[in-house]
C-alpha positions in Angstrom: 0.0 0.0 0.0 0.8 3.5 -0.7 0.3 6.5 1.4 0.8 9.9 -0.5 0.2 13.5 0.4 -1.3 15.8 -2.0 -1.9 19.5 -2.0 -5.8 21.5 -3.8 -4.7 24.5 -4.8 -4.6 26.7 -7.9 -7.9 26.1 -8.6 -8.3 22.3 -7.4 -9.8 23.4 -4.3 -12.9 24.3 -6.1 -13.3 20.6 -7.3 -15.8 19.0 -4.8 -14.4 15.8 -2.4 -16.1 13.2 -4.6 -14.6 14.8 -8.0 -11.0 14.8 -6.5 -11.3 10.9 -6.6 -12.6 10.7 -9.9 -9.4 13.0 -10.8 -7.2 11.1 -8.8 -8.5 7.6 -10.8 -8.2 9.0 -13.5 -4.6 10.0 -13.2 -3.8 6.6 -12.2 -4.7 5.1 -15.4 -3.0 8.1 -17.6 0.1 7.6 -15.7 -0.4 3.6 -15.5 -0.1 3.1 -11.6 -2.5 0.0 -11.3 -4.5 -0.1 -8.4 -6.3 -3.2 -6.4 -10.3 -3.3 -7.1 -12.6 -4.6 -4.8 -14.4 -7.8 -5.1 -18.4 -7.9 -6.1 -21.0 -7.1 -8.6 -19.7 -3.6 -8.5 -15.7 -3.2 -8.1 -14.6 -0.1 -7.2 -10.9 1.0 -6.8 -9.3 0.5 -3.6 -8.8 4.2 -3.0 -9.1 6.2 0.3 -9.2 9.7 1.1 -8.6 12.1 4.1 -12.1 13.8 5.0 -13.1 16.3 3.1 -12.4 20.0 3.5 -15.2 22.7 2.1 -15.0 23.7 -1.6 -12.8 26.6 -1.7 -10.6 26.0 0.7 -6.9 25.6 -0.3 -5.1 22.7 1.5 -1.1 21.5 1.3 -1.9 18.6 3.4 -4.7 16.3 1.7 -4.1 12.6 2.0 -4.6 9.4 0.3 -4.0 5.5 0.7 -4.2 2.9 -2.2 -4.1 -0.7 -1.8 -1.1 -1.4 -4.9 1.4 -3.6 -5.5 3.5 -0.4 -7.3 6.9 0.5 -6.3 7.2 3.8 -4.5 10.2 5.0 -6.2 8.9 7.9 -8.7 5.6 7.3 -7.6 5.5 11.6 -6.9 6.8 11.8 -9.9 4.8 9.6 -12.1 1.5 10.7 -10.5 2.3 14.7 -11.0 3.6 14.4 -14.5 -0.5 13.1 -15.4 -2.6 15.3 -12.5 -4.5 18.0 -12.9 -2.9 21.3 -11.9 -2.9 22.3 -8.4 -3.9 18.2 -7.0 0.1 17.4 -6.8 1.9 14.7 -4.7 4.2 15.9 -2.5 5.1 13.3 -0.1 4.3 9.1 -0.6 5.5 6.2 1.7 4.8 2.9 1.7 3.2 1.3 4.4 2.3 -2.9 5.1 -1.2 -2.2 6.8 -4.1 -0.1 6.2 -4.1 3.3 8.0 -6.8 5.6 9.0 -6.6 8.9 6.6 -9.8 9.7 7.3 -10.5 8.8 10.8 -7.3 9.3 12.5 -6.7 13.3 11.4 -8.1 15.1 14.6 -7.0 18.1 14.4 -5.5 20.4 11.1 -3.3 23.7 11.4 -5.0 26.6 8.9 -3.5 29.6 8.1 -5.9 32.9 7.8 -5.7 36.1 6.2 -7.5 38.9 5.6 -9.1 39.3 8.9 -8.7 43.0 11.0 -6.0 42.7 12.9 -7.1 42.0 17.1 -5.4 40.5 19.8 -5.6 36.5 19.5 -4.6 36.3 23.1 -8.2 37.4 23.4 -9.6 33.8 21.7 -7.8 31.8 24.7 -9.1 34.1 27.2 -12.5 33.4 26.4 -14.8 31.0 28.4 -16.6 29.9 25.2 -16.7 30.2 21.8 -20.2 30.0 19.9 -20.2 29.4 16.0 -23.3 29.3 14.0 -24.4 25.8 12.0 -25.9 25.4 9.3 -29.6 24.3 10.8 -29.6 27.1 12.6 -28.4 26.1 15.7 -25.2 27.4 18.0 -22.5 25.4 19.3 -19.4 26.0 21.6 -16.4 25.0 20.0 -14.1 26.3 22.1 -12.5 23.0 23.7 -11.6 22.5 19.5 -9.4 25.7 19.3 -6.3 24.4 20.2 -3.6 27.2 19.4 -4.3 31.2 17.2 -1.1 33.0 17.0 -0.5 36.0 14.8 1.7 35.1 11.7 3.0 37.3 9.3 0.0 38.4 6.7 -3.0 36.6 9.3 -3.2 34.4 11.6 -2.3 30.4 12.3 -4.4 28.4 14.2 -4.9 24.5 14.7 -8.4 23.7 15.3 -10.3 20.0 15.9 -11.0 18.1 12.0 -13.9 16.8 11.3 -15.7 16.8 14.6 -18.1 20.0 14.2 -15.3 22.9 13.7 -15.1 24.0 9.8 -12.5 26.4 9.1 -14.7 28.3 7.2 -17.1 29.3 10.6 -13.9 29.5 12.7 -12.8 32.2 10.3 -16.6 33.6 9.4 -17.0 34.1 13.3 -13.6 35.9 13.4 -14.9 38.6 10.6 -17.9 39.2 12.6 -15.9 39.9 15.5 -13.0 41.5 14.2 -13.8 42.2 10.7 -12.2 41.9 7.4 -12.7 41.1 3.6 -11.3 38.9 1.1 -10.7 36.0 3.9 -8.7 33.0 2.6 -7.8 29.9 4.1 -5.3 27.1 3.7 -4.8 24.1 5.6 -1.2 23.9 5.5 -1.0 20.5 7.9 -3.1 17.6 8.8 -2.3 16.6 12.3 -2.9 12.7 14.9 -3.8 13.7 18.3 -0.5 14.1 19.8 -0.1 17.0 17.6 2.4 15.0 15.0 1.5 15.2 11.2 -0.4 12.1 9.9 2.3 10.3 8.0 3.9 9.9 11.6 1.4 7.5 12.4 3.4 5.1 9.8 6.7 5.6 12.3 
């Protein structure tokens, strides 16, 4: 098996979670990395992905594990030569067992700009932290704000993944405290528990 890291950018983050594996297939077969199927009336490609991230958002630090029998020498390099632009490997290692991309990311580190400036020691401070959903209900997140520390050009925060916090509402609740326009967002890591970047979890 085959874990790689990929990065949605330069216009791939506007292609939606389910089209990113149709791309990804497809660059398999252009680039003629063969990849395990599954048994059954329907086969389907033995292809995993990290959870997804909201359409729009940027990310370095995408993930993806394929059950193949390919050798990882060149795999970057065979892969990018035949991907879109903007969904590039930049990181692959083999690995004997299957390993969680999608359930074992807990937390991802976002960088934020265009957001007034205010004092993030402010975020810490507070006793709670209420974000709107999207049925119309509240919910405090603030026990999945882990770090927000001013970086050159915005801010840099890790928050929980995939456990109620979007980066999008972090950052909308931000510009209706703060302000701002323009607000971007990239997920530049995707982080285990411990704080450690997911391909750690094969160390």
């Amino acid at each position: 098996m085959i874990l790689f890291r990929y990065t949605k950018i330069d216009g791939a983050e506007y292609i939606s979670h389910l089209d990113v594996l149709r791309h990804i297939g497809r660059t398999f077969a252009r680039a003629g990395i063969k990849v395990g199927y599954s048994q059954g009336y329907h086969p389907h490609m033995l292809v995993y992905l990290s959870a997804p991230i909201g359409v729009g958002m940027k990310s370095l630090s995408e993930y993806c594990l394929i059950e193949t029998e390919e050798p990882l020498e060149n795999f970057a390099g065979r892969f990018n030569e035949k991907s879109p632009r903007g969904l590039k490997c930049t990181g692959a290692w083999f690995t004997p067992k299957k390993v969680g991309v999608a359930s074992d990311i807990v937390k991802a580190q976002y960088f934020i700009s265009g957001l007034s400036d205010f004092d993030v020691n402010e975020i810490a401070a507070m006793p709670e932290f209420i974000i709107d959903l999207k049925d119309g209900k509240t919910r405090d997140v603030k026990s999945l704000i882990y770090s927000v520390e001013r970086a050159e050009g915005g801010i840099r925060c890790v928050l929980g993944f995939s456990n109620g916090l979007r980066a999008e509402r972090f950052a909308a609740k931000l510009k209706e405290m703060y302000g701002g326009e323009n607000i971007d967002i990239v997920k530049e890591k995707a982080l285990l528990s411990d704080g450690r970047e997911f391909e750690y979890i094969l160390g």
